[in-house]
Backbone as JSON Lines, residues from 0, in Angstrom:
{"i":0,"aa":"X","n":[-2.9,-13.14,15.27],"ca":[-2.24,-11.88,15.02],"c":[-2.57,-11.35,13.63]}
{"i":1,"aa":"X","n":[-2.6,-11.9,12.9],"ca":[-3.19,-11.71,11.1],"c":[-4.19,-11.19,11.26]}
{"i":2,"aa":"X","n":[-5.42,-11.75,11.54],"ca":[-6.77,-11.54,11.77],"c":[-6.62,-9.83,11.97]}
{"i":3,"aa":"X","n":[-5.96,-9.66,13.38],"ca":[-5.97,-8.02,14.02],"c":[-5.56,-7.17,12.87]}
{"i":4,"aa":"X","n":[-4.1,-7.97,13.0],"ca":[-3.34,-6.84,11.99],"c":[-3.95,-6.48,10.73]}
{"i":5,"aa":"X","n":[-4.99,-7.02,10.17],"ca":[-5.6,-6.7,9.45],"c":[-6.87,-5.83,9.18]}
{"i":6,"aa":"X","n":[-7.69,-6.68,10.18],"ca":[-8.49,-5.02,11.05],"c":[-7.78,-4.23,11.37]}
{"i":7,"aa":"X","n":[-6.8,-4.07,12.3],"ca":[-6.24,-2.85,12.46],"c":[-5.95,-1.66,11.15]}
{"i":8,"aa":"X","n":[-5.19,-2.4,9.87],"ca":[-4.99,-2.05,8.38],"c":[-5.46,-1.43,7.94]}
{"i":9,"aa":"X","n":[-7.11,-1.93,8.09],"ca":[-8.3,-1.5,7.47],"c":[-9.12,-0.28,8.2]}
{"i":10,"aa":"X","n":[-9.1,-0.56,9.53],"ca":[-9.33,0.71,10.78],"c":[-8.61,2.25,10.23]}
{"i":11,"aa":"X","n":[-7.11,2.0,9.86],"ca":[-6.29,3.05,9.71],"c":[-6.45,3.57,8.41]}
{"i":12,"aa":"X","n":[-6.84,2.67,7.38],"ca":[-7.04,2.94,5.98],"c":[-8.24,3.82,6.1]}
{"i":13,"aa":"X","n":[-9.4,3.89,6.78],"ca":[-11.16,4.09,6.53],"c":[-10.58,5.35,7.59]}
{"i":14,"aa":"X","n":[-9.92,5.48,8.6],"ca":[-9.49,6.92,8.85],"c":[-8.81,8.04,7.97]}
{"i":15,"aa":"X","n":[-8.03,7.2,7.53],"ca":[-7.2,8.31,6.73],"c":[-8.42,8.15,4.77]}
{"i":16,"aa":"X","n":[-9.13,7.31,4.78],"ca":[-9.99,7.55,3.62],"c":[-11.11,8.76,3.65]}
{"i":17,"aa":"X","n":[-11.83,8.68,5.16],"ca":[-12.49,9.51,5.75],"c":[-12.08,10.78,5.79]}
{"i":18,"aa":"X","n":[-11.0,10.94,6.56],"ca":[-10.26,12.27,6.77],"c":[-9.56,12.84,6.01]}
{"i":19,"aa":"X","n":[-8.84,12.46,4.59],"ca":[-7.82,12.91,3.45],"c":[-8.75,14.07,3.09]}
{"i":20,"aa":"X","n":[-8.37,14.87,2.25],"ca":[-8.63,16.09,1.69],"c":[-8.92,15.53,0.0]}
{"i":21,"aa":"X","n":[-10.05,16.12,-0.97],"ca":[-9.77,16.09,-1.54],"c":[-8.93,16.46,-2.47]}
{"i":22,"aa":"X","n":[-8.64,15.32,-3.77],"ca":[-7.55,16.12,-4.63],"c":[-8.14,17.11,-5.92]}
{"i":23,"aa":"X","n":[-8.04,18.88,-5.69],"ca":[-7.95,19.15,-6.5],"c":[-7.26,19.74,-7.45]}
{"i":24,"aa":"X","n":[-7.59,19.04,-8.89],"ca":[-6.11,19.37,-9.98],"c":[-6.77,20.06,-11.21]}
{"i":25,"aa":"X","n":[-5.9,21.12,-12.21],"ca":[-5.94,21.52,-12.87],"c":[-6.14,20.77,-13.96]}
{"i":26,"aa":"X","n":[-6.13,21.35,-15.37],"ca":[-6.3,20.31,-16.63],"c":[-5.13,19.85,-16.83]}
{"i":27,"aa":"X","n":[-5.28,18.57,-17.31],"ca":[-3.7,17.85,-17.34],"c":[-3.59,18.23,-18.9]}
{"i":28,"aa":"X","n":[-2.71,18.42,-19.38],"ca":[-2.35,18.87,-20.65],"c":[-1.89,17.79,-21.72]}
{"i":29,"aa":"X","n":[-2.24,18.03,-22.41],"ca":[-2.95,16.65,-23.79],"c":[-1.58,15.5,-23.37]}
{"i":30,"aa":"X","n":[-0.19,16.3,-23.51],"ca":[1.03,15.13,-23.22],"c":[0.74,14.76,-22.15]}
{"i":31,"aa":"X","n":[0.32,14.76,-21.36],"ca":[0.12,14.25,-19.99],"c":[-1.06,13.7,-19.77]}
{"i":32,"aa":"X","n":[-2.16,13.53,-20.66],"ca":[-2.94,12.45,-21.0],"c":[-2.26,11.19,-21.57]}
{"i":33,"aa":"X","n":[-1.75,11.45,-22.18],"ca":[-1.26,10.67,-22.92],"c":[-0.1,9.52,-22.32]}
{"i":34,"aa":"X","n":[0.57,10.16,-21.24],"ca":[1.02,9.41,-20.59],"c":[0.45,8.98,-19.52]}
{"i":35,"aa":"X","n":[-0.71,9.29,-18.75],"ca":[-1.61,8.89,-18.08],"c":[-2.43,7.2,-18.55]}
{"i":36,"aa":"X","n":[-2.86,7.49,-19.83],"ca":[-3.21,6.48,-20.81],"c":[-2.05,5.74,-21.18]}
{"i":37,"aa":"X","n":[-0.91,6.06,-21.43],"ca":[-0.01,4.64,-21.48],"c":[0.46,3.71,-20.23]}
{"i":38,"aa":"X","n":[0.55,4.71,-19.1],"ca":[1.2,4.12,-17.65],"c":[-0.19,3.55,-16.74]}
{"i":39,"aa":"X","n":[-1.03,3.8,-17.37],"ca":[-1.95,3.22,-15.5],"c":[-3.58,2.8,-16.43]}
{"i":40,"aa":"X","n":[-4.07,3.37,-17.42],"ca":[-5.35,3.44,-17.55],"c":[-5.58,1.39,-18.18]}
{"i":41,"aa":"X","n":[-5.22,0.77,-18.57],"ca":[-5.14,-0.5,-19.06],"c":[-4.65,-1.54,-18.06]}
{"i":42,"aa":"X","n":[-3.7,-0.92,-16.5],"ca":[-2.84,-2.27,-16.02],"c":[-4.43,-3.39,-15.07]}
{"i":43,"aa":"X","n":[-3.49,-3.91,-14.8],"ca":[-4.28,-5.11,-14.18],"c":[-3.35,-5.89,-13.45]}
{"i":44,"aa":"X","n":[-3.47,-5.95,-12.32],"ca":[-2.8,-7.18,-11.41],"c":[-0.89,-6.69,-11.14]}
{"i":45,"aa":"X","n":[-0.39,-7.96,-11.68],"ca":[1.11,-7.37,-11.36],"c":[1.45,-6.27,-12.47]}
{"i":46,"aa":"X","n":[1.07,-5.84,-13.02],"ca":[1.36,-4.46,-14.0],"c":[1.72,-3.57,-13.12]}
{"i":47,"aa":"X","n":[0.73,-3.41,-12.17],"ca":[0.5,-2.05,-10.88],"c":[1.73,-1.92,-10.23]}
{"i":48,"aa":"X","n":[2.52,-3.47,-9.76],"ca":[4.06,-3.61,-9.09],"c":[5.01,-2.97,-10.08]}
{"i":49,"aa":"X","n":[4.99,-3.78,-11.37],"ca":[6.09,-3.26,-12.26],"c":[5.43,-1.55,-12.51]}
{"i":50,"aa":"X","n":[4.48,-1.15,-13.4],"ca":[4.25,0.59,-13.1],"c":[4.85,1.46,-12.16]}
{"i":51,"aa":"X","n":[4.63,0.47,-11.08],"ca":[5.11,1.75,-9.53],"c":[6.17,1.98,-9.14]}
{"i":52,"aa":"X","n":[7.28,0.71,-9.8],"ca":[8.65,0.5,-9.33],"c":[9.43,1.71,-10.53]}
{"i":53,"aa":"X","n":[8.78,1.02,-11.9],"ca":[9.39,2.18,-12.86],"c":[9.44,3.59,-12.66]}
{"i":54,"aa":"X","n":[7.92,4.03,-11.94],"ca":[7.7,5.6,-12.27],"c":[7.66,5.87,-10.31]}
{"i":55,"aa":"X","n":[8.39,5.02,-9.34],"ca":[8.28,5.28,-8.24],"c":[8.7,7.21,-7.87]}
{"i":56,"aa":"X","n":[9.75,7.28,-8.75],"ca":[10.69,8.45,-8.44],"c":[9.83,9.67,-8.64]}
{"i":57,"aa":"X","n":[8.53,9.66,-10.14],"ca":[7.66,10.85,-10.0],"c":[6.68,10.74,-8.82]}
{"i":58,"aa":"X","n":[6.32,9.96,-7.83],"ca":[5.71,9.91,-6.91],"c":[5.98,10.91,-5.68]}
{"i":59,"aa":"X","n":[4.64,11.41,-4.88],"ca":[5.33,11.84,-3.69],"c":[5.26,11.05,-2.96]}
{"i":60,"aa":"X","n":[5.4,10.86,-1.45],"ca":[5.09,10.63,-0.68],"c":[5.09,10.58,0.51]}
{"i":61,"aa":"X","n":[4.25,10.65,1.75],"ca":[4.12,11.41,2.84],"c":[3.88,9.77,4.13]}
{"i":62,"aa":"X","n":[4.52,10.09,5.09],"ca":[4.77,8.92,6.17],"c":[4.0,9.23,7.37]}
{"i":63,"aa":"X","n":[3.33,8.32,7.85],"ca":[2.56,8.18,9.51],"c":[2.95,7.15,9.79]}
{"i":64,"aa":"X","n":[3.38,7.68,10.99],"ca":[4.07,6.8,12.47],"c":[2.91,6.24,12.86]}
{"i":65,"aa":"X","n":[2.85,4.93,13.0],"ca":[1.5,3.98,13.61],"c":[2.23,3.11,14.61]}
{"i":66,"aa":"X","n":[1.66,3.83,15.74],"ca":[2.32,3.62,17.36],"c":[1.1,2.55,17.63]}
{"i":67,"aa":"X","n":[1.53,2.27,19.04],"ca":[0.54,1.28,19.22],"c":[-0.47,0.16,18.6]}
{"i":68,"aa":"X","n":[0.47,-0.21,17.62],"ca":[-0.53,-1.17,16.81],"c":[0.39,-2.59,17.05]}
{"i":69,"aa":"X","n":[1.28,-2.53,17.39],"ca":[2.63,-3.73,17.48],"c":[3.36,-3.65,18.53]}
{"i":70,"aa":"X","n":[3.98,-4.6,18.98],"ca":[5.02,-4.5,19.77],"c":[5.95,-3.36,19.27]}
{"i":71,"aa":"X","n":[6.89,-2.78,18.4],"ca":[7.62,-2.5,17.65],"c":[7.24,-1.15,16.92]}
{"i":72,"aa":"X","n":[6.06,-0.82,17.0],"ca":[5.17,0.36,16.08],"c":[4.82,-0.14,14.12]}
{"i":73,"aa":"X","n":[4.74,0.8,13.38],"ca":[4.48,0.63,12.5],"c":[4.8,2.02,11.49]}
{"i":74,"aa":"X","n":[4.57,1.72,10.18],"ca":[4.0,2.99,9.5],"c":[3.73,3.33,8.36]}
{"i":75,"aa":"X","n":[2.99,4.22,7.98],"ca":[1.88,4.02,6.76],"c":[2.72,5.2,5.22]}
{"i":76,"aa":"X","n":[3.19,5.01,4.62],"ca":[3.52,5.41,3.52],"c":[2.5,5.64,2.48]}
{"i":77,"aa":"X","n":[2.18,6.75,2.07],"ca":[1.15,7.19,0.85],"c":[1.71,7.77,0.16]}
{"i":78,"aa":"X","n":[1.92,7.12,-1.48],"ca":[2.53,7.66,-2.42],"c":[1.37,8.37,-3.58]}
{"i":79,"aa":"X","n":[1.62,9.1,-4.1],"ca":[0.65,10.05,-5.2],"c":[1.17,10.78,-6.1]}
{"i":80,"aa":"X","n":[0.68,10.26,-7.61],"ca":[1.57,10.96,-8.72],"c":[-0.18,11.77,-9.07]}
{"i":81,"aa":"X","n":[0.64,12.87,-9.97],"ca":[-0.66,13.71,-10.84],"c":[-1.09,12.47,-12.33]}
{"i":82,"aa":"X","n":[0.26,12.11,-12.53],"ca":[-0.06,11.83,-14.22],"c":[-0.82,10.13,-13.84]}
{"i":83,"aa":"X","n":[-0.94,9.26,-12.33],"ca":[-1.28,8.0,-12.5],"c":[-3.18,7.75,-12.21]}
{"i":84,"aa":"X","n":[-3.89,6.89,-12.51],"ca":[-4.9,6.49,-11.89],"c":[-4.99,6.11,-10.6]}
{"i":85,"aa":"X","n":[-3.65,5.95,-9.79],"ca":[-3.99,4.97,-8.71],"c":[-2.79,6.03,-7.69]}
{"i":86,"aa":"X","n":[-3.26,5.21,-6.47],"ca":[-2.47,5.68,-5.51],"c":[-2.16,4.55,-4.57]}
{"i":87,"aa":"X","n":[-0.68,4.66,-3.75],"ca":[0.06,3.66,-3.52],"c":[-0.42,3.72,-1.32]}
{"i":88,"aa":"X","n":[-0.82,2.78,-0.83],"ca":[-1.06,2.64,0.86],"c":[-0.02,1.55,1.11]}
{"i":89,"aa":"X","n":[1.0,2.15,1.47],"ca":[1.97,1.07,2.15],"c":[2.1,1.0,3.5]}
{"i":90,"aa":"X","n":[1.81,-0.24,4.27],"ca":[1.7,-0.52,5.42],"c":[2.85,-1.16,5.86]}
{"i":91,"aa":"X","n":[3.9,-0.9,7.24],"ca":[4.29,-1.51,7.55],"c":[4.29,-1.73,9.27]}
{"i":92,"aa":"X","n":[4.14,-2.99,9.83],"ca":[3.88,-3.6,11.16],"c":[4.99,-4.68,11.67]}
{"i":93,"aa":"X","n":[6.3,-3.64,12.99],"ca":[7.08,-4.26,12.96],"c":[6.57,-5.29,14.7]}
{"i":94,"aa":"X","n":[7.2,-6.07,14.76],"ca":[7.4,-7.2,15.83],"c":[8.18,-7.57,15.94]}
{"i":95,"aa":"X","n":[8.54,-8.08,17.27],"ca":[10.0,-8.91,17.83],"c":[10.17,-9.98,16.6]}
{"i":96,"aa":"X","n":[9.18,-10.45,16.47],"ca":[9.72,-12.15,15.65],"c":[9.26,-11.99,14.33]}
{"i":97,"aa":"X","n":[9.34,-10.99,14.06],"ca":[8.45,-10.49,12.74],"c":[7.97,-9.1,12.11]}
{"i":98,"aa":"X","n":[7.51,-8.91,11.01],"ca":[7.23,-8.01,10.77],"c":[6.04,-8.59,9.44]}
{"i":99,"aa":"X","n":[4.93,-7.18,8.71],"ca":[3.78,-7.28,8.1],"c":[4.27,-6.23,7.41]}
{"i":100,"aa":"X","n":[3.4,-6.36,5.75],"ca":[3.74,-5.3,5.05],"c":[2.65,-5.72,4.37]}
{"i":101,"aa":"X","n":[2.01,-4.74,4.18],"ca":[0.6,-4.32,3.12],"c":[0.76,-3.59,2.04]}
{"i":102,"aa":"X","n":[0.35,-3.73,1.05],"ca":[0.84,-2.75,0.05],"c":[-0.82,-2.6,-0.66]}
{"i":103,"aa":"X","n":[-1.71,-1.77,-0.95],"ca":[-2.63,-1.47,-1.68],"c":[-2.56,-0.41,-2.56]}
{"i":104,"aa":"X","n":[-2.89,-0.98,-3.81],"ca":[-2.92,0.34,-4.98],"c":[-4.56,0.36,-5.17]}
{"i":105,"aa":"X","n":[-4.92,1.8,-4.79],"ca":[-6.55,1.92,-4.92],"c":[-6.67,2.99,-6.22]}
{"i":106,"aa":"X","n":[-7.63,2.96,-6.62],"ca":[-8.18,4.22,-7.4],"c":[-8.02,5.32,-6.93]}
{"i":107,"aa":"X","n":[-7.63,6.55,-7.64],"ca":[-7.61,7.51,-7.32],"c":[-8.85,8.13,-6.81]}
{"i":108,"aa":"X","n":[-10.21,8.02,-8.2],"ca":[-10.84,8.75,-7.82],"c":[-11.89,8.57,-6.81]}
{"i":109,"aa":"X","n":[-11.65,7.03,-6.54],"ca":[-12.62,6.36,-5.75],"c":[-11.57,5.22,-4.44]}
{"i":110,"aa":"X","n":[-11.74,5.78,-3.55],"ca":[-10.39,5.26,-2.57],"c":[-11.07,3.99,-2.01]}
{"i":111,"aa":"X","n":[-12.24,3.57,-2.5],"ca":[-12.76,2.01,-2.1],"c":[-12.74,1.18,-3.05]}
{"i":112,"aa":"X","n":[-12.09,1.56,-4.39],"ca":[-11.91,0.77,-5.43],"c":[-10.59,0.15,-5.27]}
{"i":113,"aa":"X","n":[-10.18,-0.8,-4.72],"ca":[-9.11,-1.78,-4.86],"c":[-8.25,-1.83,-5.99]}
{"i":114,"aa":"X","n":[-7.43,-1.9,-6.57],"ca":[-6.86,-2.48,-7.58],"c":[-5.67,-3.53,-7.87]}
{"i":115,"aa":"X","n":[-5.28,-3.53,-6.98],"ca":[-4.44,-5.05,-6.47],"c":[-3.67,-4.84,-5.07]}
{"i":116,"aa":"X","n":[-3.89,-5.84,-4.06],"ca":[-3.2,-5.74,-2.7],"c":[-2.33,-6.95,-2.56]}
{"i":117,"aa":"X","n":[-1.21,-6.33,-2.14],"ca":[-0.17,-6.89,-1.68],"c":[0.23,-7.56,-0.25]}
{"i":118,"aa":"X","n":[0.47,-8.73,-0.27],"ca":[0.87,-8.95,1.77],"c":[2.42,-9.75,1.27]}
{"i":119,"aa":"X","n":[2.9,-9.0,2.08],"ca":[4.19,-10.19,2.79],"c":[4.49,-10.15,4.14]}
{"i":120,"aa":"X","n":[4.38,-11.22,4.57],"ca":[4.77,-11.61,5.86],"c":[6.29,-12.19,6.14]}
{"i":121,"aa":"X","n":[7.0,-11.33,6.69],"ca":[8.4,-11.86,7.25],"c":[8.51,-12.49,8.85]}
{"i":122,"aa":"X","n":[8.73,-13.68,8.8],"ca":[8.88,-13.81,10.18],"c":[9.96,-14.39,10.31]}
{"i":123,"aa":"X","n":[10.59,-13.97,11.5],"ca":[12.25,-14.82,12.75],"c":[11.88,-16.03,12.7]}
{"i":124,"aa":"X","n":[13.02,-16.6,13.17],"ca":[13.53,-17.87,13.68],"c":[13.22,-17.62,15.72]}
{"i":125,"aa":"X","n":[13.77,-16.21,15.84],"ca":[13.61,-16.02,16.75],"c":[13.61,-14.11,16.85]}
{"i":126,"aa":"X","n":[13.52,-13.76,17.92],"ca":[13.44,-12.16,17.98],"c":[14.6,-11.48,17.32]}
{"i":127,"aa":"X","n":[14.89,-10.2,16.7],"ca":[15.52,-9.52,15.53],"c":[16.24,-9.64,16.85]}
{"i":128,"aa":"X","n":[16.34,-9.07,17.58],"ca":[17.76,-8.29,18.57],"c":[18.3,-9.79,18.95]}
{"i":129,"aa":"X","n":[18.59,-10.77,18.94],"ca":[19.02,-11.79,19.03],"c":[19.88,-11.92,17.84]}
{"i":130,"aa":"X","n":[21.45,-12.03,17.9],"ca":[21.96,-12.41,16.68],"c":[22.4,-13.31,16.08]}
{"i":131,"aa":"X","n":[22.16,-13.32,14.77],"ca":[22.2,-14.74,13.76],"c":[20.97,-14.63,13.62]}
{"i":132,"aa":"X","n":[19.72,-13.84,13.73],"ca":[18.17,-14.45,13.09],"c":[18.56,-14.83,12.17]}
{"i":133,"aa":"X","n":[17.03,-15.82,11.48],"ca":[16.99,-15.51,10.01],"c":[15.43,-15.68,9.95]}
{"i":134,"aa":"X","n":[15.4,-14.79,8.6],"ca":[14.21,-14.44,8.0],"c":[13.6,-14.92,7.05]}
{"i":135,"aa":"X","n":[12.14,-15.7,7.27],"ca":[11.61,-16.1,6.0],"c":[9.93,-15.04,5.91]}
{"i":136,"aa":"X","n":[9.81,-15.0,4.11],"ca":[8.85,-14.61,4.07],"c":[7.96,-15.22,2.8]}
{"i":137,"aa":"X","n":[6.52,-15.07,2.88],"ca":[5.69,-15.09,3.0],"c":[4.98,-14.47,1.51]}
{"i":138,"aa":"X","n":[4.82,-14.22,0.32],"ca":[4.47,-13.26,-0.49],"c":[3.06,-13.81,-0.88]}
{"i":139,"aa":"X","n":[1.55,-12.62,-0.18],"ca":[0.26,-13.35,-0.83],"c":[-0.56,-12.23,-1.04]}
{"i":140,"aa":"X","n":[-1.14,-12.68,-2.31],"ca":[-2.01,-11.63,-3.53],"c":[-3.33,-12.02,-2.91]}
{"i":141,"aa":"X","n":[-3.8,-10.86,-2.55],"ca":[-5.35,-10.64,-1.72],"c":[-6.16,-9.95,-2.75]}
{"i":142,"aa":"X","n":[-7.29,-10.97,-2.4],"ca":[-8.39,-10.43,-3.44],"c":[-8.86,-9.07,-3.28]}
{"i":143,"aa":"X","n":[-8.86,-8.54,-4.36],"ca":[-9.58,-6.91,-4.53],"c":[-11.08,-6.63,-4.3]}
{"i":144,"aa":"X","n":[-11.86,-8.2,-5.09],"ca":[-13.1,-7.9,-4.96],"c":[-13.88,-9.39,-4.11]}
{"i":145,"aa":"X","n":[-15.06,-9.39,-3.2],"ca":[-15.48,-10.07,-2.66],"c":[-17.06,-10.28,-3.06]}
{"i":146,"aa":"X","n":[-17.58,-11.61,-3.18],"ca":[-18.28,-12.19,-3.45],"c":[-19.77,-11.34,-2.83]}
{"i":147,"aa":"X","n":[-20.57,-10.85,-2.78],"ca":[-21.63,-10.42,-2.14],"c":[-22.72,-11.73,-1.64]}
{"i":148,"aa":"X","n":[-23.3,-11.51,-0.36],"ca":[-24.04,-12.63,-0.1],"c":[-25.64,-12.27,-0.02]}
């Protein structure tokens, strides 16, 4: 199920990378360099989590229903600030005994540039609509960049 759900991830990501519109923006104005350069231009790794949680609220963001990918459906959250380098692909893939959550922060200006990906995996004891589940999960840091052969 990993294996798919992950192609699948990546299927939906290279559609909506393909098909997005570009972004075009005006001159950002010197204060707003400036906070551009303090919030995003230096992070690395878990910086990107703590950055996104702080400045989540200037973010927009826009939701797709991803039917047929699960028992349960799914759906894709894209967050986008003017003042950050990066932009936020949140995946979520629900199931009877479980659920998947992807989180990728890519480059803005380049949407195949990685900059740190997120997985957690929650899974049941037994199916959610059954009561008393319980839930354990899973938290694993996926490499951004891959070895060339």
């Amino acid at each position: 199920m990993l294996k798919s759900s992950i192609t699948t991830l990546l299927f939906v990501y290279n559609i909506i990378l393909f098909n997005s519109c570009a972004d075009k923006q005006k001159s950002l104005k010197t204060n707003e360099k400036i906070i551009t350069e303090r919030t995003t231009v230096s992070l690395s790794g878990f910086e990107y989590i703590s950055d996104f949680d702080k400045y989540m609220a200037e973010f927009t963001s826009q939701k797709v229903e991803l039917n047929n990918l699960s028992t349960e459906g799914g759906e894709l959250t894209i967050f986008n600030n003017k003042t950050s380098n990066y932009r936020v692909y949140d995946f979520w893939l629900y199931g009877e005994t479980g659920k998947l959550n992807y989180t990728f922060w890519v480059a803005k200006n380049n949407s195949k540039d990685f900059k740190f990906i997120k997985q957690i995996d929650y899974q049941y004891d037994r199916p959610y609509y059954i009561e008393d589940y319980k839930t354990d999960s899973v938290f694993i840091l996926l490499p951004t960049k891959y070895p060339t052969l």
